[in-house]
C-alpha positions in Angstrom: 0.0 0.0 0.0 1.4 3.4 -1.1 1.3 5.3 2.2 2.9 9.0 2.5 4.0 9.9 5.6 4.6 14.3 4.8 2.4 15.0 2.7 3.7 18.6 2.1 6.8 17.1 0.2 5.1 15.1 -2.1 2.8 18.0 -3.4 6.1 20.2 -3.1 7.5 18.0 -5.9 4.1 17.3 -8.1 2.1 20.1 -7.5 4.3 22.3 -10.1 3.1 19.6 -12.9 -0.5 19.4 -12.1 -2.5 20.3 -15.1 -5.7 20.4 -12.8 -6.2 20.4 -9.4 -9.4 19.4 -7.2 -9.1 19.8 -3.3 -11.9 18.9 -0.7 -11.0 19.5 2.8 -12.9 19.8 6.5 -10.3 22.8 7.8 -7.9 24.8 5.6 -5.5 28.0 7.4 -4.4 30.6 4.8 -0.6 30.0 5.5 -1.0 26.4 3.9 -3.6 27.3 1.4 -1.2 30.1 0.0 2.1 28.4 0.4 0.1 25.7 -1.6 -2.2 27.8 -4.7 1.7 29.5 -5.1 2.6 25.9 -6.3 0.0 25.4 -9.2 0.3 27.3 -12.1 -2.2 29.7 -12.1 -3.5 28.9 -15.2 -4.4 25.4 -15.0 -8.2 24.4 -13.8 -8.5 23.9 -10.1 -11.1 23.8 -7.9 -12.0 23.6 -3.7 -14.7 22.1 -1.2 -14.5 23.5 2.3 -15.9 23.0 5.2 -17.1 25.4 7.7 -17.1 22.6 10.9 -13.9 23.7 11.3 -12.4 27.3 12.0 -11.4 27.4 8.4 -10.0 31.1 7.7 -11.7 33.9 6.5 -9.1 35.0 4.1 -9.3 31.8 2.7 -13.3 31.9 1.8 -12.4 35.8 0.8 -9.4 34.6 -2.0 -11.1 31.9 -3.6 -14.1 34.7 -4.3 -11.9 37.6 -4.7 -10.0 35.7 -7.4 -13.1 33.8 -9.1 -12.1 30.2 -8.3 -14.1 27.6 -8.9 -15.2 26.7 -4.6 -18.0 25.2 -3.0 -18.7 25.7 0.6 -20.5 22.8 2.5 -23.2 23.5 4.9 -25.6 21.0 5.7 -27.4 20.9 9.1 -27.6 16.9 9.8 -23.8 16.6 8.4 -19.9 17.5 9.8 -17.8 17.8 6.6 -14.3 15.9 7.3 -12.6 14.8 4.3 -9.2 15.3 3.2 -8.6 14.7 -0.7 -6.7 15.6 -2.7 -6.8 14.9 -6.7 -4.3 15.8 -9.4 -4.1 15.5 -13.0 -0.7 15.2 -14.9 -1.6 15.5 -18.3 -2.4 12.1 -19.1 -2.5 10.2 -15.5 -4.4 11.0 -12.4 -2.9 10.4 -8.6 -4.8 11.4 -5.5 -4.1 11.2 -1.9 -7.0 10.6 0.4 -5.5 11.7 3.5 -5.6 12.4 7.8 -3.9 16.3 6.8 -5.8 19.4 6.4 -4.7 22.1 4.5 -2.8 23.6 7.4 1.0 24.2 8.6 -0.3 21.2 11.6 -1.8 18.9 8.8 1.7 19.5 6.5 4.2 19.1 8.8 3.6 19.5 13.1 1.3 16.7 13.5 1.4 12.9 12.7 -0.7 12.2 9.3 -0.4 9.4 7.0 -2.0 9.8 3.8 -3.1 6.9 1.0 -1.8 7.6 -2.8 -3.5 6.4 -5.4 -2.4 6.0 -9.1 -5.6 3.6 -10.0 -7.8 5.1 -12.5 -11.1 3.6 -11.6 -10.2 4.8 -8.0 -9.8 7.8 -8.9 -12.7 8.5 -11.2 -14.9 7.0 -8.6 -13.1 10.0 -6.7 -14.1 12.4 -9.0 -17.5 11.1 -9.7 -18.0 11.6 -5.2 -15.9 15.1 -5.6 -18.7 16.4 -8.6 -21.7 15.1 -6.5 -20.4 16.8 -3.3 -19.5 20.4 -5.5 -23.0 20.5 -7.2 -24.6 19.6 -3.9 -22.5 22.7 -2.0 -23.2 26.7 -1.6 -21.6 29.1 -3.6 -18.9 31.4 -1.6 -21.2 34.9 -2.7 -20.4 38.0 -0.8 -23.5 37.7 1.6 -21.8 33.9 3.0 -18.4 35.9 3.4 -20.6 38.7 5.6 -22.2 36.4 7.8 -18.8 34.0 8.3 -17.0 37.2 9.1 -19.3 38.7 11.8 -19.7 35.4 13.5 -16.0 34.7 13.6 -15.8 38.1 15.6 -18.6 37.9 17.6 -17.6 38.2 21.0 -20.6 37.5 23.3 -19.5 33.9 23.7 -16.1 34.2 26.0 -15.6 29.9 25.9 -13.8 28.9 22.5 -15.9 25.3 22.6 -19.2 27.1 23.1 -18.7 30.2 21.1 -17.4 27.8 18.0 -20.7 25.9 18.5 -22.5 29.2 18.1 -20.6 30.3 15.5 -21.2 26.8 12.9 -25.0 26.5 14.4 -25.6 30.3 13.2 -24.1 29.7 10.0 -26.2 26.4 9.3 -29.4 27.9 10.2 -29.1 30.6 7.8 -27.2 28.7 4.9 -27.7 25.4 5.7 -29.8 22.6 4.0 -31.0 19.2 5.0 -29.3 16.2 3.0 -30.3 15.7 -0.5 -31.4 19.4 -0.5 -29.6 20.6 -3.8 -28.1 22.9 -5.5 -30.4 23.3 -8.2 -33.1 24.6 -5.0 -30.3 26.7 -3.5 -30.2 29.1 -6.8 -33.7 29.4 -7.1 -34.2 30.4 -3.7 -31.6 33.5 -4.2 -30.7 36.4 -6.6 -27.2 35.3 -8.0 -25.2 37.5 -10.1 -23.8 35.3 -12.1 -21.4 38.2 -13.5 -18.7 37.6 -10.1 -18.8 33.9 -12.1 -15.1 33.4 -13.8 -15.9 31.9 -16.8 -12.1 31.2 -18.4 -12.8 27.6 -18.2 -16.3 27.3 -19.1 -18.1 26.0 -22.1 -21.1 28.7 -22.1 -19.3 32.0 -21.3 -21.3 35.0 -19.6 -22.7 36.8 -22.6 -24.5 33.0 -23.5 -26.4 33.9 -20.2 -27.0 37.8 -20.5 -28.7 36.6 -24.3 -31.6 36.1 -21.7 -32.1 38.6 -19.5 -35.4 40.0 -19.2 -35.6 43.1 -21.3 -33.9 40.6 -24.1 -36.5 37.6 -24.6 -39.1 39.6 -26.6 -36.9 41.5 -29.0 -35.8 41.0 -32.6 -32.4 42.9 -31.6 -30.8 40.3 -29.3 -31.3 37.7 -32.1 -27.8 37.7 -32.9 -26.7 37.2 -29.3 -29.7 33.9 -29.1 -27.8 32.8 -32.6 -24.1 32.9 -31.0 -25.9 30.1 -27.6 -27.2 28.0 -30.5 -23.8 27.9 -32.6 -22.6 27.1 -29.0 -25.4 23.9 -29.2 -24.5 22.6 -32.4 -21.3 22.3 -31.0 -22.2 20.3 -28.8 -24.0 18.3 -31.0 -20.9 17.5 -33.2 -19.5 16.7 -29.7 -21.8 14.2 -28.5 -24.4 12.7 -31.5 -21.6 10.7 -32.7 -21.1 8.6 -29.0 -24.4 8.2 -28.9 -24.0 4.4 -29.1 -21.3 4.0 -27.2 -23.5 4.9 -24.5 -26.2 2.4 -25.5 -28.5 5.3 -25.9 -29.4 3.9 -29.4 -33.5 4.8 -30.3 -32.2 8.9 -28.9 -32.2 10.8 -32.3 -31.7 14.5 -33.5 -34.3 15.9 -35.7 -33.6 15.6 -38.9 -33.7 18.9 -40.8 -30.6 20.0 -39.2 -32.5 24.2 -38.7 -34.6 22.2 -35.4 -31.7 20.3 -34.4 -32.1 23.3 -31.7 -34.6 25.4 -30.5 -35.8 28.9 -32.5 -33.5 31.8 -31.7 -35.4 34.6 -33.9 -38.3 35.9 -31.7 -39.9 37.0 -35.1 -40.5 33.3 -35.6 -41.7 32.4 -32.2 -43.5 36.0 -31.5 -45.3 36.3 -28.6 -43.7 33.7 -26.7 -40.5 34.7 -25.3 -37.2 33.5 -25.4 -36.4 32.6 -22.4 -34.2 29.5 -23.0 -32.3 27.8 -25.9 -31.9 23.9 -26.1 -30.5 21.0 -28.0 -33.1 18.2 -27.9 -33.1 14.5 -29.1 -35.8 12.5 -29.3 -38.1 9.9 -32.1 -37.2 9.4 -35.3 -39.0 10.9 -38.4 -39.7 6.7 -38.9 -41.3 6.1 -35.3 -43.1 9.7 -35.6 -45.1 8.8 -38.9 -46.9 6.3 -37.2 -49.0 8.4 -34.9 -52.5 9.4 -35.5 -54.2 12.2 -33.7 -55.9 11.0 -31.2 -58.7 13.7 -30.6 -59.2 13.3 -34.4 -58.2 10.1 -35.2 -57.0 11.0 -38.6 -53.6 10.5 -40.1 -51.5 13.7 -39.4 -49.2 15.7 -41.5 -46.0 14.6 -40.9 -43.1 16.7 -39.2 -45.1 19.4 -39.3 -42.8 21.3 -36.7 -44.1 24.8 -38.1 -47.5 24.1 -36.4 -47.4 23.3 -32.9 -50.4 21.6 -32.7 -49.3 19.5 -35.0 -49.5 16.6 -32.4 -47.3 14.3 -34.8 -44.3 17.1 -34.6 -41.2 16.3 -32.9 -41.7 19.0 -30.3 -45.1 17.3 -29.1 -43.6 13.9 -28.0 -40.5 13.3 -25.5 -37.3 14.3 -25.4 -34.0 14.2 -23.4 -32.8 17.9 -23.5 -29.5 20.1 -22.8 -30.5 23.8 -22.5 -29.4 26.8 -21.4 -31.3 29.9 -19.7 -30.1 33.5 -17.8 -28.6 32.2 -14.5 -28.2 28.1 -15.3 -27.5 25.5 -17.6 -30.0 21.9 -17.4 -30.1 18.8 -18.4 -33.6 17.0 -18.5 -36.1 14.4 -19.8 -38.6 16.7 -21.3 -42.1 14.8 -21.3 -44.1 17.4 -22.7 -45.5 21.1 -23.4 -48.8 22.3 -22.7 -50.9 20.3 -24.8 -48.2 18.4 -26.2 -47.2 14.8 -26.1 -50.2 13.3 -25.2 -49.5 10.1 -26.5 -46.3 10.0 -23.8 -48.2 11.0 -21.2 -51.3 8.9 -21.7 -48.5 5.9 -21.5 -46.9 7.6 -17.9 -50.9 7.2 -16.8 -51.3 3.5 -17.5 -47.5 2.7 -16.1 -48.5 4.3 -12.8 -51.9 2.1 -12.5 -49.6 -0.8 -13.2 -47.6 -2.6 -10.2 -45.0 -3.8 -11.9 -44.5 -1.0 -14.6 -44.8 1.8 -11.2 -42.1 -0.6 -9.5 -39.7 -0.2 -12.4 -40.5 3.4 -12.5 -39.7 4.0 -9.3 -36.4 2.1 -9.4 -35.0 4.3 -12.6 -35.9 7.3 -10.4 -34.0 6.0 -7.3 -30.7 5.9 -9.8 -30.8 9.4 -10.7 -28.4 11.7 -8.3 -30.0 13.5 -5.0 -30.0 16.5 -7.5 -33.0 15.9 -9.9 -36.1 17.1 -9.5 -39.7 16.5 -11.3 -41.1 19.8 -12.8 -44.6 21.1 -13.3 -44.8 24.4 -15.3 -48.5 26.0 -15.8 -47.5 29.2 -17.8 -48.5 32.5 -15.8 -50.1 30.8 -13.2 -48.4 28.2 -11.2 -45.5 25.9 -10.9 -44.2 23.0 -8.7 -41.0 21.2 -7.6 -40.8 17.6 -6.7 -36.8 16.7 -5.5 -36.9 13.0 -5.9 -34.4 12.0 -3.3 -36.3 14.1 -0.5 -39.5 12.5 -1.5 -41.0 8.9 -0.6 -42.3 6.8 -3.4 -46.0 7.6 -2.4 -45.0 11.3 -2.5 -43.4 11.1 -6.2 -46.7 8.9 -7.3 -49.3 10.9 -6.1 -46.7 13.8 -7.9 -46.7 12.1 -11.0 -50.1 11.8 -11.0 -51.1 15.3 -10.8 -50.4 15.8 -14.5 -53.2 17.2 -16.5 -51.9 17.7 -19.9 -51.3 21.5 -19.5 -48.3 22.1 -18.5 -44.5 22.0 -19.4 -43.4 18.5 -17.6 -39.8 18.3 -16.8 -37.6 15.4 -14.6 -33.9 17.0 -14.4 -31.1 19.0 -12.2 -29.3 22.3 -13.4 -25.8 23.7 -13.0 -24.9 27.4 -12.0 -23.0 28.8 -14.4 -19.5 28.2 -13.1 -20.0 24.6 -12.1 -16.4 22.7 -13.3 -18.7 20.0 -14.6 -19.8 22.2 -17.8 -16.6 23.7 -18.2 -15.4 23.0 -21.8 -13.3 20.1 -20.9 -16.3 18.3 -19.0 -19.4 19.2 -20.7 -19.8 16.7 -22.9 -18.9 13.8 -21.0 -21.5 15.8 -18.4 -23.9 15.4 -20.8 -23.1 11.7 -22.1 -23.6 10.6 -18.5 -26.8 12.1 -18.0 -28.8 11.0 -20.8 -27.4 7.8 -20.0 -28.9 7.9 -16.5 -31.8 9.5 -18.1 -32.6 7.1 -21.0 -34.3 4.1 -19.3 -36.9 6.9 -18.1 -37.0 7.8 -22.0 -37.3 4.4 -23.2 -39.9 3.6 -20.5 -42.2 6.5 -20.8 -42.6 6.8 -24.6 -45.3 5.7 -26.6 -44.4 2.8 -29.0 -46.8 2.2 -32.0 
């Protein structure tokens, strides 16, 4: 077994090489954390989890935000944060050390640590598969955290250190705190964000693919050409990913086929009054499986691929899809199941799986896979609309959830990613996206209507 004994002079040595750099730890002191971020070229990808169980420093929290660093901060209210890992890439081989050291002077070098290297890559990617789950699931580091953690680390009503550090972490969870599974999909909608303090130098969808929808932008023929540069971003994307599709068995997933609705419209003229409010990349039936559906209020044959007519109901926008799409403050990833009025043949088939014991059993189980950050989505336009996060949720809650469908609204089961998230940056998007239609597709293959 590889065992280090000093930790500090093995990154000494292989820090300098690292070509990206991912650190989670329960207590880091600015001494270490500086004598450490002086090591790693400032221009490679790196990214932190920290803990606030522990007196980490101030000036640590206030760097990471001050210099636009991809950090997380991890504040849960039923859990102490306490790992120590370390993972390094060198460009074509990983190593990580899962250790007993903190990022301090004590964890370096005073104290007596041992820490576990690991050159194994399917060690390490099921490190990097707990580090990704543990980042989405943490806070951002936003000026209001860094108030708060700064008064309460002076407060001086509390003269014991014991006590006043118990004060100090309880105040803190209360007001940033979530339960377990609570995400952080719920954690953005639940505050303003700017995403402009974001640094974006490593990301796929830089800020201006984000300001392309700000409010005073979604209903106006001018900001077409800023809508035009998020979809050239999509078809990207598309050149990226279509061609693995197999690979990751998601074989009946297909992209329209006139290549101009491989995305969603960006000229408002064309979609005028709805606004723009989003742009996605969406796969779905083929033009084959589509031409066998009838209407089923009329029961005549309909046109096919009529995807100029919405209510068209044998158009590829009015059955299922797995989605990638991108909107002001997030980018998501989702099994779309249907638009007001749309899909009905899907959705008539989600009805007769939930009457059914063992189709509702199998249902349940492809939800139970999905991470603790999906959610399932009810959208009633300008009136109402409701969050179900599956892993909070018992399986009589997500039934009687799924069950509330009544054919008018937008339906939606997937998770979203703030804008700096390291798991869309431009070197992880895809396989991002690869992953998640993989978890994604049973639910696709399941729900859909088969003729």
């Amino acid at each position: 077994m590889p065992l280090i004994y000093n930790l500090k002079e093995e990154l000494d040595v292989i820090l300098p090489k690292a070509t990206d750099v991912k650190i989670a730890v329960a207590l880091a002191k600015y001494t270490a954390f500086n004598n450490l971020r002086n090591l790693i070229k400032p221009s490679i990808p790196q990214s932190y989890i920290l803990g606030i169980d522990l007196p980490t420093d101030y000036e640590v929290f206030e760097t990471l935000f001050k210099e636009k660093v991809n950090s997380r901060v991890y504040i849960y209210t039923d859990k102490v944060f306490h790992p120590k890992v370390y993972i390094l890439e060198l460009g074509k081989t990983l190593t990580a050390y899962i250790s007993s050291a903190n990022l301090t002077d004590a964890g370096f070098v005073r104290n007596e640590e041992v820490t576990y290297k690991t050159e194994n890559d399917e060690e390490i990617k099921n490190l990097i598969e707990w580090y990704n789950q543990l980042y989405n699931e943490s806070n951002i580091i936003d000026e209001n955290f860094l108030k708060k953690y700064k008064e309460r680390n002076k407060d001086k009503k509390i003269e014991d250190a014991e006590n006043k550090r118990t004060f100090f972490i309880n105040g803190l969870k209360n007001e940033f705190g979530k339960s377990h599974y609570k995400d952080m999909d719920e954690y953005l909608r639940e505050q303003e964000i700017d995403i402009t303090k974001f640094n974006y130098s490593d990301q796929f969808f830089k800020l201006e693919h984000y300001l392309a929808f700000e409010d005073h932008k979604i209903k106006n023929v001018k900001f077409n050409d800023e809508r035009h540069a998020v979809v050239q971003k999509f078809l990207e994307l598309h050149e990226a990913i279509y061609n693995q599709f197999k690979s990751y068995s998601l074989n009946s997933l297909n992209a329209h086929y006139k290549p101009r609705y491989i995305t969603s419209l960006f000229d408002f003229a064309q979609t005028d009054p709805r606004a723009l409010t989003s742009i996605w990349l969406h796969y779905g039936k083929s033009k084959k499986e589509l031409d066998m559906f009838e209407d089923p209020n009329e029961k005549r044959e309909l046109r096919r691929y009529n995807d100029n007519n919405e209510d068209d109901q044998g158009s590829f926008i009015n059955h299922i899809r797995i989605q990638c799409y991108l909107r002001k403050n997030c980018f998501g990833i989702s099994l779309f199941i249907g638009k007001p009025n749309g899909s009905l043949w899907d959705r008539d088939n989600l009805r007769k799986i939930l009457k059914n014991t063992e189709d509702r059993k199998k249902l349940l189980d492809i939800l139970r896979e999905l991470n603790g950050d999906y959610w399932i989505n009810y959208y009633w336009p300008n009136t109402e609309e409701k969050y179900l996060f599956i892993h909070k949720s018992t399986e009589e809650q997500i039934i009687k959830f799924l069950q509330i469908d009544d054919d008018g609204s937008y339906f939606s089961i997937g998770k979203e990613f703030s804008p700096d998230n390291f798991l869309i940056s431009t070197k992880n998007i895809s396989q991002t996206i690869l992953k998640e239609f993989q978890l994604l597709y049973p639910l696709y293959e399941l729900i859909k209507k088969n003729i």
